[in-house]
C-alpha positions, 0 to 999 in steps of 0.5 A: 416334323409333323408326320401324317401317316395314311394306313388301311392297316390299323388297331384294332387289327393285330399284325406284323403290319400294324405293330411296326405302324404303331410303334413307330408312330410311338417312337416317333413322338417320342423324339418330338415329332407331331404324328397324325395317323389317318386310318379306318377308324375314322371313317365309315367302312365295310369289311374286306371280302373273305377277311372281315375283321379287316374294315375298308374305308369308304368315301374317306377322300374329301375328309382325307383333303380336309385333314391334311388342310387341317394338319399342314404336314411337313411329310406324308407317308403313305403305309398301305395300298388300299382304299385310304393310301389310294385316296391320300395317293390321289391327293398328293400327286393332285396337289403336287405335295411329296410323299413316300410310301412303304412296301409291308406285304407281298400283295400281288402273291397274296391276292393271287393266293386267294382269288384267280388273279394272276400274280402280273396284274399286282404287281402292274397295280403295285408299280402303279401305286407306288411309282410318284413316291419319293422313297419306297421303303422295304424292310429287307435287301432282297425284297429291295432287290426283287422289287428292283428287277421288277421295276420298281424305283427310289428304293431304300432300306426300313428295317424293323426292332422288337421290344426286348423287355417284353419278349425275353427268356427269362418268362415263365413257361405257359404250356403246362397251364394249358393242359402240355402236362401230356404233350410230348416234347419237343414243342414246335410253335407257329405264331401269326394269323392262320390264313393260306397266304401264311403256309401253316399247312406246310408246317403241320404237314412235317413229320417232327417228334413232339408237339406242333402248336399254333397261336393265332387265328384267321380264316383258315384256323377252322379247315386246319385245325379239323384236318390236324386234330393232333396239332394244338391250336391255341387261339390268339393270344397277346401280351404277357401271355403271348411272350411266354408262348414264345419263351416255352417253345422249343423251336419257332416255325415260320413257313411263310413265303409271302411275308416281307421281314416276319416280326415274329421272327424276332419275337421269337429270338428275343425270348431265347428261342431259335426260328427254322424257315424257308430261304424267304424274303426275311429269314434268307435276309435275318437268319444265316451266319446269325446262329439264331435259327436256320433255313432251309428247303426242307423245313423239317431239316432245319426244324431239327437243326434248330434243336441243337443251337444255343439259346443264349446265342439266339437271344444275343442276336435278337438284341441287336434289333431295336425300334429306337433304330427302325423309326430314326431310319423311317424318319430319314426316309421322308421327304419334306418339303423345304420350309419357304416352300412348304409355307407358300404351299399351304397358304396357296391351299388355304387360298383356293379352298376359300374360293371353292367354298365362296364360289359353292355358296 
C-alpha cells in the first residue's frame, strides 16, 4: 500500500511517540509498503509555548492537499492532534477520503496539568478530533476501555515492541564511568522527558535505600534537580549509552499516570531490569502476572518488591514484544479505499484542481 502518515510528533524530538512513529514507519517499508510521513520538518513552524524544543507547524494545509494530490495514497493515518493532524483532518473529511487515527498521550490530563483548562474541555476537542476516523487506535485494553465510557468510537488495539538487540542484559555497566564508584546501591533509575505531566517528583519524593538517577531532560529537570540535589541527574542519553543505563539499573521507576503504554517500560525489561508503577494506563495493562515488575499505590512498596524479582524472568517477558508485530497490527487497522474507487477518486481530484488553477489564472 501507499501509506501517509501525518504527524506533529516527529525527529528530531525524542519520545516514546515519535519512536513508535518511526519505527513503524521503518517496519513497514520493510514488508514493502510505500510510506509517505507529512511532519514539521517540512513546513515552516514556531516552537510550542512552554515546550520549545516541540516546533508546530504553521500554514502547512494548501502543501498538505498538494502532497496528498502528489502521492495518491491508499490509506491516511493521522498520528497526532495538532496543527498538522488538524489540517490532514480538514482535508480528509473535505474530500470524503477515509482515514484513521491514533490515540498516543492523554492529552486532555496533559493540558490541564500545565494550563488552567479543565480536563472536560479536552476531551470535548479529543472526541471532536477523532470522531470521522475509521479506527482509533490505542496501545492498551484499558485506555480502550476508558476512551469508550467517554464516547469515543471505532476503537481498536495497536500495541507496541522493543527492539531486543539494543536493550538487553548482557551490556556493560555505565554507572561507575560516571562517578557511582560512591553511589550507594541500590540503583533506582527513571527515564523520559523531566516535565510535570511525567511525576518524576513522586518519585524523588520515596524514601528508598540507594541511589535515585534520572536520565532525561525537560522543562522541569532544572526546578527538580535544585530541590533533589541528592538524586543524579544525568541528562539525555541515547543509543548504546542509553541501553546501558538501563542494564545497570537495579529497579526502573516509572511514576506516570498520563502516559498510554511507556515504551520505556519495556526498554527496561529487555535489559533485564524489572519496572515498579502505579496501577496506570500501561503498567496495570504490561506488568501483572508477568513476573517483570509491580505495582502498586504505593510506589515505594512495589520499588522494594522489585528487588526480589528474577531478571532472567524480566528479560523473557520483554521478548514476547516486537515491532514486526505492533506494525503488521497498524497495517490491519487502516482503511483503504477499494481500488475501482480509489482510482475515480483521485482522477476526480486531479479533474478539479485543473479547473481551479485555469479558473484562478
Amino acid at each position: 500500500m501507499r501509506i501517509v502518515l501525518a504527524t506533529d510528533a516527529w525527529e528530531p524530538q525524542v519520545n516514546g511517540v515519535v519512536r513508535t512513529l518511526t519505527r513503524t514507519v521503518a517496519e513497514c517499508r520493510d514488508m514493502g509498503h510505500e510510506v509517505e510521513v507529512i511532519e514539521p520538518s517540512l513546513f515552516k513552524t514556531i516552537p510550542c509555548p512552554t515546550y520549545p524544543e516541540i516546533r508546530l507547524a504553521l500554514g502547512a494545509e494548501e502543501e498538505i492537499r498538494e502532497m496528498l494530490r502528489a502521492f495518491e495514497p491508499e490509506a491516511v493515518h493521522i498520528a497526532t492532534e495538532g496543527p498538522i493532524g488538524i489540517a490532514t483532518r480538514r482535508i480528509c473529511v473535505e474530500w470524503k477520503l477515509p482515514f484513521t487515527t491514533s490515540y498516543h498521550t492523554k492529552f486532555p490530563e496533559y493540558v490541564s496539568a500545565r494550563f488552567p483548562i479543565p480536563v472536560q474541555v479536552g476531551y470535548a476537542y479529543m472526541k471532536w478530533f477523532h470522531k470521522p476516523s475509521g479506527r482509533l487506535m490505542v496501545a492498551t485494553p484499558t485506555l480502550r476501555d476508558e476512551l469508550v465510557e467517554h464516547g469515543f468510537k471505532n476503537v481498536s488495539p495497536w500495541s507496541r515492541g522493543v527492539d531486543t538487540e539494543v536493550f538487553r542484559p548482557d551490556l556493560e555497566p555505565i554507572y561507575d564511568e560516571m562517578g557511582a564508584k560512591d553511589w550507594p546501591r541500590p540503583f533506582f533509575l527513571n527515564v523520559g522527558r523531566v516535565a510535570v505531566e511525567k511525576n518524576i517528583e513522586a518519585f524523588l519524593e520515596l524514601d528508598l535505600p540507594g541511589t535515585k538517577i534520572i536520565v532525561g531532560d525537560g522543562p522541569a529537570r532544572a526546578e527538580l534537580q535544585e530541590k533533589y540535589s541528592e538524586a543524579k541527574f544525568l541528562g539525555a542519553r541515547f543509543g548504546g549509552e542509553l541501553a546501558r543505563c538501563f542494564r545497570d539499573a537495579d529497579v526502573f521507576v516509572f511514576p506516570s499516570w498520563t502516559d498510554t503504554f511507556g515504551l520505556v517500560i519495556l526498554e527496561a525489561m529487555a535489559a533485564g531490569t524489572p519496572v515498579a508503577a502505579y496501577p496506570a494506563h500501561g503498567p496495570i495493562d504490561i506488568i501483572p502476572g508477568s513476573g517483570a515488575g509491580v505495582i502498586d499505590d504505593d510506589l515505594k512498596t512495589a520499588c522494594l518488591k522489585c528487588l526480589d524479582l528474577d531478571r532472567g524472568t524480566v528479560r523473557a517477558y520483554a521478548e514476547k514484544f516486537s515491532w514486526r508485530a505492533s506494525a503488521e497490527q497498524f497495517v490491519e487497522n487502516l482503511q483503504p479505499y477499494p481500488e475501482p474507487e480509489r482510482g475515480r477518486f483521485w482522477r476526480r481530484l486531479r479533474r478539479i484542481a485543473r479547473i481551479r488553477k485555469r479558473a484562478a489564472a
